[in-house]
N, C-alpha and C positions, 0 to 999 in steps of 0.2 A: 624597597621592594624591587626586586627583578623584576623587568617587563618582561613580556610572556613572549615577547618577539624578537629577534634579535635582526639584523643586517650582517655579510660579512663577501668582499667583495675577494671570489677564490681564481685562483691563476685557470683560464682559459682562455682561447684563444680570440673566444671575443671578450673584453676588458670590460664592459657593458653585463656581462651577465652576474647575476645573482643567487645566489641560493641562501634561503631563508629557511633560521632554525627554530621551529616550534614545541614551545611547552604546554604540555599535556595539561587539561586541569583549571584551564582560563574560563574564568567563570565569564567572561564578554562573549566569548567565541561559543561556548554552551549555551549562553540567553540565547544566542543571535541562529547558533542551530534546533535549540526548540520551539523560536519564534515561527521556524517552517513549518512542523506540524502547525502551530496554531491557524496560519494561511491557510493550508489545504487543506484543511480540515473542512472548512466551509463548506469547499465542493464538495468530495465524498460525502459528508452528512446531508447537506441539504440539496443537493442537487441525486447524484449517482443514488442514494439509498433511501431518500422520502421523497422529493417533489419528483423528481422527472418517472420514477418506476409507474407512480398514481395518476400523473398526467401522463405520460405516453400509454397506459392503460384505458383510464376513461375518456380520456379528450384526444390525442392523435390518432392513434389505429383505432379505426373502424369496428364497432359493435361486432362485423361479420367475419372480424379478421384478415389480414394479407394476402395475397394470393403470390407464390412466389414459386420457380419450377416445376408449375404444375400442383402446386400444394398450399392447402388453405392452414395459416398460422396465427395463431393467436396469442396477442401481444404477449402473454407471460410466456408463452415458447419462443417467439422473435426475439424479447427480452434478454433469456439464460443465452441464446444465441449470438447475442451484440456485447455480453459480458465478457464468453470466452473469444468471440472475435478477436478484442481489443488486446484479451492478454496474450492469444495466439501472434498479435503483432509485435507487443515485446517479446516474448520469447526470440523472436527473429534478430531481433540488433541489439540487446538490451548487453551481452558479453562483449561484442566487440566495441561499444560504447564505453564500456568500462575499461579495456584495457588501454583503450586510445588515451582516456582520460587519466591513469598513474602514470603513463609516460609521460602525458605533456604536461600534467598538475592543472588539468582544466577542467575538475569536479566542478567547482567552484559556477566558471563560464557554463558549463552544460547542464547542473540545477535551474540557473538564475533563466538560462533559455526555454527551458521547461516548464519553467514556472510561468512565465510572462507568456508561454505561447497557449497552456493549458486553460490560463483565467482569461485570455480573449475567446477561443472557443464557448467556453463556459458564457462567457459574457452575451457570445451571439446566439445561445438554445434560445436567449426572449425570442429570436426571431421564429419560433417554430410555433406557427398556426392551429388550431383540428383539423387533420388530414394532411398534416407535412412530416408521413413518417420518412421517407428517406431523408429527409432534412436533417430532421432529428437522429437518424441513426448515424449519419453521417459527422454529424457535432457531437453526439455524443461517444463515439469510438474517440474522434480526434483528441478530445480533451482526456477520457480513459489513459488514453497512450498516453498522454504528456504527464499526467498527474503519476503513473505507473515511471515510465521513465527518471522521472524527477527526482522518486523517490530510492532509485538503483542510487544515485548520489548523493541524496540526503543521507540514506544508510551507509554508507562508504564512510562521509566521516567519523561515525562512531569510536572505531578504533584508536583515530590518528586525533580525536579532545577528549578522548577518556585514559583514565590508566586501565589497568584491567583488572584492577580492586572496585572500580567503580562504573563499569561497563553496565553493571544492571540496573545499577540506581540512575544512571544519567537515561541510559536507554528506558526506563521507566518515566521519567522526569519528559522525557518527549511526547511519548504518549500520555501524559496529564495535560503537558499545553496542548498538547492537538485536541483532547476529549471538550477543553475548558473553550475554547476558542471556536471551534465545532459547536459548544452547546451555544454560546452568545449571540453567534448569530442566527442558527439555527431559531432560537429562540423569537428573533426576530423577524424571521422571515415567519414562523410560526403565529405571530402576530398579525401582521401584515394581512396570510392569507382568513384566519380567524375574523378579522376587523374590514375585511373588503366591501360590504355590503354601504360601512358607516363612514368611508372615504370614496365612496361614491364610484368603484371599479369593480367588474365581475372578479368572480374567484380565479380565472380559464388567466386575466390580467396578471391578477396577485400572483401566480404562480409563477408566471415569464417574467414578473421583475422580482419577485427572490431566490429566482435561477442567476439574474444577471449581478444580481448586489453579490453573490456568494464568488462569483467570478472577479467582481469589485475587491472584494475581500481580501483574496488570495492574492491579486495584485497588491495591494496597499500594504498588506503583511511583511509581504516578503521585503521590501523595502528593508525592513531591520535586522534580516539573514545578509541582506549584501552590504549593510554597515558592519556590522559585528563579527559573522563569521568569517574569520581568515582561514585561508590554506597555505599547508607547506607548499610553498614555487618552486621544488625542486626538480626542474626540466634536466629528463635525459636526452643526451647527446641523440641523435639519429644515427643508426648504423651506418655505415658506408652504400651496403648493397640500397638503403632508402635516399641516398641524398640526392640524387640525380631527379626524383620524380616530383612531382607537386606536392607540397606540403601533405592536402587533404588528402592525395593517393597514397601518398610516403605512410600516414597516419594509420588508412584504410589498412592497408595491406600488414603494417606492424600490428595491429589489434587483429586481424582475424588470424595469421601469426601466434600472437601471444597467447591469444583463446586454444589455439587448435593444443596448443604446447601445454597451458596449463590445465586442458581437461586430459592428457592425457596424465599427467604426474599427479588432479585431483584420484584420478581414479585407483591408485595407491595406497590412501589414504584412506582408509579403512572406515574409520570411526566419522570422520570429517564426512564420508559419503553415505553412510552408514545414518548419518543424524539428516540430511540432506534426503534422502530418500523417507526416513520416517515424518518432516515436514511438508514435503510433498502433500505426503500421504492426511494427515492431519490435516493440513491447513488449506487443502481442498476441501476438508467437510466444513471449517469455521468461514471461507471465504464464503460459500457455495449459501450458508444459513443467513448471511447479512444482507449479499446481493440479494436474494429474495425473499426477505421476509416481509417487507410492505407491500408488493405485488402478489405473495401467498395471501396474506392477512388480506388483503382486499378482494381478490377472487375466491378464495377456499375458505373466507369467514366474513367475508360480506362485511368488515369493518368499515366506517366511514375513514375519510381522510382526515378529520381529526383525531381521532380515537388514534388512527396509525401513526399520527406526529406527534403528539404526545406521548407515547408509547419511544417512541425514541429519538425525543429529546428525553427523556427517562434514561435510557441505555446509555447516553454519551455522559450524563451526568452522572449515573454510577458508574460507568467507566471510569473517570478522572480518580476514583478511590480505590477501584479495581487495580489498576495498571499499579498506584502506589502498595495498595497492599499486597501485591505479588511482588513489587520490588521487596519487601524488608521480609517478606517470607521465603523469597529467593535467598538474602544474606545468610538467611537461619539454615537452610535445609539444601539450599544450592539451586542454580534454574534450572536443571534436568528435571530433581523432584517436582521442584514449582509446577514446570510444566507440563510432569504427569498429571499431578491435583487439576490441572484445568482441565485435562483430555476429559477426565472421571466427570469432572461439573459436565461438560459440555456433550457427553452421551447422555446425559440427565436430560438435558437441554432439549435434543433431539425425540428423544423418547417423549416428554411432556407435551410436545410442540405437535405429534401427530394425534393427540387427543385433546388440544384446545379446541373450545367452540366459544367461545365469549371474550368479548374484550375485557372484561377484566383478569380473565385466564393469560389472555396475550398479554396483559401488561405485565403481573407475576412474570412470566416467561422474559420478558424484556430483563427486569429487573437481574435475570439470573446470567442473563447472557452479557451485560452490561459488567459486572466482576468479573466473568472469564475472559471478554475479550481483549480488555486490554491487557491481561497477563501474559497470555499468550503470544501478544503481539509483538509486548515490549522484551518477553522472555527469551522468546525465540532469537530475535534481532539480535540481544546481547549472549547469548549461548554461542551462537555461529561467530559471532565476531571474536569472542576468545579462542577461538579455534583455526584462523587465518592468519597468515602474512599480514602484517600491520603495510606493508612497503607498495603490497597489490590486493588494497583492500577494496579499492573501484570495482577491481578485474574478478574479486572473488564475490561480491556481494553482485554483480552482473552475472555470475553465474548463479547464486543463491534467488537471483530474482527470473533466473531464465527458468530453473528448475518451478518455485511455487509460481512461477504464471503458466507455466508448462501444467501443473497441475489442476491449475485455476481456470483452465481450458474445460477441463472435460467434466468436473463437477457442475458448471451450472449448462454445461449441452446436455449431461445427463439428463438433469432437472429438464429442461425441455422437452426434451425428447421422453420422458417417463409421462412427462404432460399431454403430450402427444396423444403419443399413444393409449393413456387409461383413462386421461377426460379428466385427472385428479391430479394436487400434489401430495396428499397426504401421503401416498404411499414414498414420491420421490421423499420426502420431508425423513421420512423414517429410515431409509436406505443410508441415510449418512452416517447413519449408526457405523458403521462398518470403517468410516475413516480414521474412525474417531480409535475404536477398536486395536484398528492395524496396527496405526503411527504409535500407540500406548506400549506395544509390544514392541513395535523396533526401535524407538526411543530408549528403552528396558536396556539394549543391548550397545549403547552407546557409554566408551568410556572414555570419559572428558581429559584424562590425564594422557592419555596411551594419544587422543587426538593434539593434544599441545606440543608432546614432545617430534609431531609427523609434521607439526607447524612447523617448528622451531631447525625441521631439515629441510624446509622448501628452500630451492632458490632456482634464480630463472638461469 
């Protein structure tokens, strides 16, 4: 058997250096990068989308709401508010991360920092009392950013351990460990707050330590992403004009550089921008439905906190089926189609969602959104990645991630702000119809062959 890794020491001028050639396909280096999702997944599920939305609702902010520039806010508006903050803050660095990162081949170094820097935030919300909202917005943005950042790099690999016969199925395959790994502990912390009465801790307790354990998680996880997953080390040279300055400026300055260069030559690329813009547009309405629908369900349906936890851990666990069965219906029909079929489920979705009243209505609705979501997620990830530079796939999926947090900005400010203003969500809830709509339609117009062959002429 060929090892999947090779050594070979090439003439430069320092004798010391390396370049390492990698095969595609290594089932180590795929365990070890779906073993990520299964880490982060903790947080986003039990922290970002069930505990902290219901506890920074009933338990932090104040019954009468925040008082902030003269203006009285209430926690599900502060909430859509702290969402798009966090992705307004990647948007900011999230490209020039990325190109710094193909040059130096230090994906790898700038996950594993994300990771560990997101699950210590994570780990410190236990610290957040009733009435420590800024505490809490403050931990919770930090960790947002790192889990968002983390995963600009976790998506980068995709390309450079898949072939690209098997981009959807691996990219599928990640979104099942993350669904499965997400539902475990979820599951647990699910217990924990359920069983708090009969270990002798209030529920306000249970919830601050299965915010921290989900933080535990995600550190402990990832553990087996930084054994298994290897990367190509193939360091370029620093240009001349960069050698004189400090490494970190030399770096700085080459990435925002490479960014400025490669959105001018993305914008060429028809089809490539063309699917880039219709995700946007979509994946504002699916992000915009996750982040709030336990703080909806708890305000606009008066759900308790179990009805809503149960409810999804439901969704992550038809997730793990979802995401698979979009993967083998992607092979049959292709991921473009695939993920038409989701857009079509997921105006269903929306539509159903502004005339639920009953928790049993919300769970059906779980159910439905739990098959799309992971379709979409893992669809979309593996549709763009055939569609890029395998060589700057940091630098492009940094830009695939500036774009949907660029989007992910104003779908849940909208939500606030429609909150705001009408005293309801039901109407924001319904309004997403329209993302849903758009991206179906500019999607339509994306041709996957005509974008391969616009790849296949990039160069820097």
């Amino acid at each position: 058997m060929v090892s999947a890794w090779h050594a070979h020491a090439l003439t430069y001028p320092n004798p010391l250096r390396v370049i390492y050639f990698f095969m595609k396909d290594d089932r180590k280096s795929i365990f070890g990068w779906c073993m990520y999702d299964w880490a982060n997944s903790a947080y986003i599920t039990t922290v970002g989308v069930a505990l902290l939305p219901i506890y920074f609702r009933e338990g932090i902010v104040p019954a009468e709401g925040v008082a902030l520039f003269g203006q009285t806010f209430s926690a599900t508006a502060l909430w859509g508010f702290m969402v798009g903050g966090a992705a307004l803050l990647v948007f900011l660095f999230a490209p020039v991360l990325g190109a710094i990162a193909d040059f130096s081949s230090a994906k790898k170094r700038l996950l594993i920092g994300f990771a560990y820097s997101g699950s210590l935030f994570s780990t410190l919300l236990f610290l957040c009392s009733p009435g420590d909202v800024w505490l809490a917005v403050a931990l919770y943005i930090s960790t947002q950013v790192c889990f968002i950042g983390g995963n600009v790099f976790y998506d980068a690999f995709l390309p450079q351990i898949a072939s690209e016969d098997k981009l959807d199925t691996v990219s599928a395959r990640g979104y099942a460990f993350g669904y499965i790994g997400g539902s475990l502990q979820f599951g647990i912390s699910l217990a924990l707050v359920a069983m708090h009465e009969s270990i002798g801790i209030s529920q306000v307790m249970a919830i601050r330590i299965a915010m921290a354990m989900a933080g535990f998680w995600w550190a402990g996880w990832t553990v087996l992403t930084l054994i298994y997953l290897k990367e190509d080390r193939t360091e370029q040279a620093l240009p001349e004009i960069y050698r004189h300055r400090p490494k970190f400026f030399a770096y700085l300055s080459l990435g925002i550089n490479r960014t400025i260069a490669t959105a001018k030559k993305v914008g060429h690329f028809k089809h490539l921008s063309l699917f880039v813009i219709a995700y946007m547009v979509y994946n504002d309405g699916a992000h915009t439905v996750t982040s709030m629908a336990t703080i909806y369900g708890s305000e606009e349906l008066g759900l308790s906190a179990t009805s809503l936890m149960v409810t999804l851990l439901l969704v992550q666990v038809v997730a793990i089926g979802g995401a698979l069965l979009f993967g083998k219906l992607a092979t049959r029909i292709g991921a473009k189609r695939a993920v038409m079929v989701s857009l079509v489920l997921w105006t269903g979705v929306v539509i159903y969602g502004y005339f639920v009243q009953t928790a049993t209505e919300f769970f059906a609705l779980g159910m439905v959104v739990g098959i799309v979501l992971g379709g979409i997620q893992a669809l979309s990830r593996s549709f763009y990645g055939a569609m890029i530079p395998e060589n700057a796939s940091a630098e492009f999926y940094g830009f695939f991630s500036v774009f949907s947090k660029f989007s992910a900005i104003w779908g849940p400010f909208t939500f606030g702000f429609v909150k705001q203003i009408t005293g309801t969500a039901r109407l924001a809830i319904i309004s997403l119809i329209v993302f849903f709509i758009v991206g179906f339609i500019l999607l339509a117009f994306v041709n996957e062959e005509k974008a391969k062959a616009d790849r296949d002429k990039f160069a820097f």
